[in-house]
N, C-alpha and C positions, 0 to 999 in steps of 0.2 A: 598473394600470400605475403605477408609480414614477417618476414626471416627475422627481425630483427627481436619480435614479440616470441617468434618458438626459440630461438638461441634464448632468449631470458628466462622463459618458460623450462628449458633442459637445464640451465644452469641453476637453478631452484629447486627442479627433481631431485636433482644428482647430489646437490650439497643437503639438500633436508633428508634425504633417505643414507647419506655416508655420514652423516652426524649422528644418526638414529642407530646407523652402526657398530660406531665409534664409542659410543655409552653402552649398546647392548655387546658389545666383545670388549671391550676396555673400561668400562665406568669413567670415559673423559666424556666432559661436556663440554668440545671444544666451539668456539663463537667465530663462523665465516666472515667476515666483512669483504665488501668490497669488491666482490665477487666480481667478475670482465670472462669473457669468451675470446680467446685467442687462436683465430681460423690463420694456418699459415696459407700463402696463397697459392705455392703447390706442396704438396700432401706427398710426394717421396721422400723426403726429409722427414718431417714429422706429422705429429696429427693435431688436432683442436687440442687446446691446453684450457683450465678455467684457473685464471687467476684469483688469489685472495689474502685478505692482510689475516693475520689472528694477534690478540693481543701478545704484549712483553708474556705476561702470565701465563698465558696457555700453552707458549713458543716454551716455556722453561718447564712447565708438567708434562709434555710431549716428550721434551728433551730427558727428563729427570726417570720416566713411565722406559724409554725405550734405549736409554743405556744402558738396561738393567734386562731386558727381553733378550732370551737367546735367540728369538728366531730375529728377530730385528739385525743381530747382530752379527749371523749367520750374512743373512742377507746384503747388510754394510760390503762385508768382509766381500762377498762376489763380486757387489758394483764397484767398488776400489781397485779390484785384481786387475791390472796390465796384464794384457795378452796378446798373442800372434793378431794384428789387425786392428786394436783397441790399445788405446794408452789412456788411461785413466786422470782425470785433471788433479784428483786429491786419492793422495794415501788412506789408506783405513785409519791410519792416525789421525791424521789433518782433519778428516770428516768429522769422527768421534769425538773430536774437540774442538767443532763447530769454529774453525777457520772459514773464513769469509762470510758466516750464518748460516751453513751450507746444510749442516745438520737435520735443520726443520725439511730444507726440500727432501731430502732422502726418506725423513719418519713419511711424510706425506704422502711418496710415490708409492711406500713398502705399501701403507695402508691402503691405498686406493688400487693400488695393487691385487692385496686380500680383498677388500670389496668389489671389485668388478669379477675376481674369480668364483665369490659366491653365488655371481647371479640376482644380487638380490636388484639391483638399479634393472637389469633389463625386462625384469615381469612384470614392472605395474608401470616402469616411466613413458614408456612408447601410448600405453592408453591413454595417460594422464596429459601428455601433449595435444592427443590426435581429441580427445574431448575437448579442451581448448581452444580448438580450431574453431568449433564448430558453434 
């Protein structure tokens, strides 16, 4: 098996069907570049991450689109909270005013976030791989 061919293969499903998304619930047409699979080597910590550049432009319509989204902002507002067990690296402020470029990873997680809860990547990407195999 060529792990290396189906990792390329899942990171193609996944970014072309959360773009497809991302226009059909947002009217962005944001452009992935650069796409990499980032398998940690143990998985209690975290899970596979797919990395990706987007341009200056897109990084600023994301930014400009979702400081303005209440549920976005809702959301901000949770992942900044310090809590009993959690201590948060950036305030809702710091985040919100894109200290350190920190901003885009948050828009990104929220989103991939709502897309994985729709379901929509796991009904056709599992087929679209295992036909690739073959």
């Amino acid at each position: 098996i060529d792990y290396e061919a189906i990792h390329n293969d899942y990171i193609e499903v996944f970014t072309d069907q959360f773009k497809a998304w991302i226009i059909d619930n947002y009217n962005l047409d944001i452009d992935f570049k650069d796409l990499n699979l980032i398998s940690p080597q143990y998985y209690n910590y975290s899970t596979d991450v797919i990395n990706c550049n987007i341009s200056d432009k897109d990084n600023a319509l994301l930014m400009t689109t979702f400081k303005k989204d209440k549920d976005f902002i809702t959301y901000l507002q949770e992942k900044t909270r310090s809590r009993d067990g959690f201590m948060s690296y950036y305030t809702f402020e710091e985040a919100l005013s894109n200290k350190d470029d920190v901003l885009s990873d948050y828009i990104l997680n929220y989103l991939v976030n709502k897309f994985e809860s729709d379901n929509l990547f796991m009904l056709d990407s599992y087929d679209f791989i295992y036909q690739s195999l073959h």
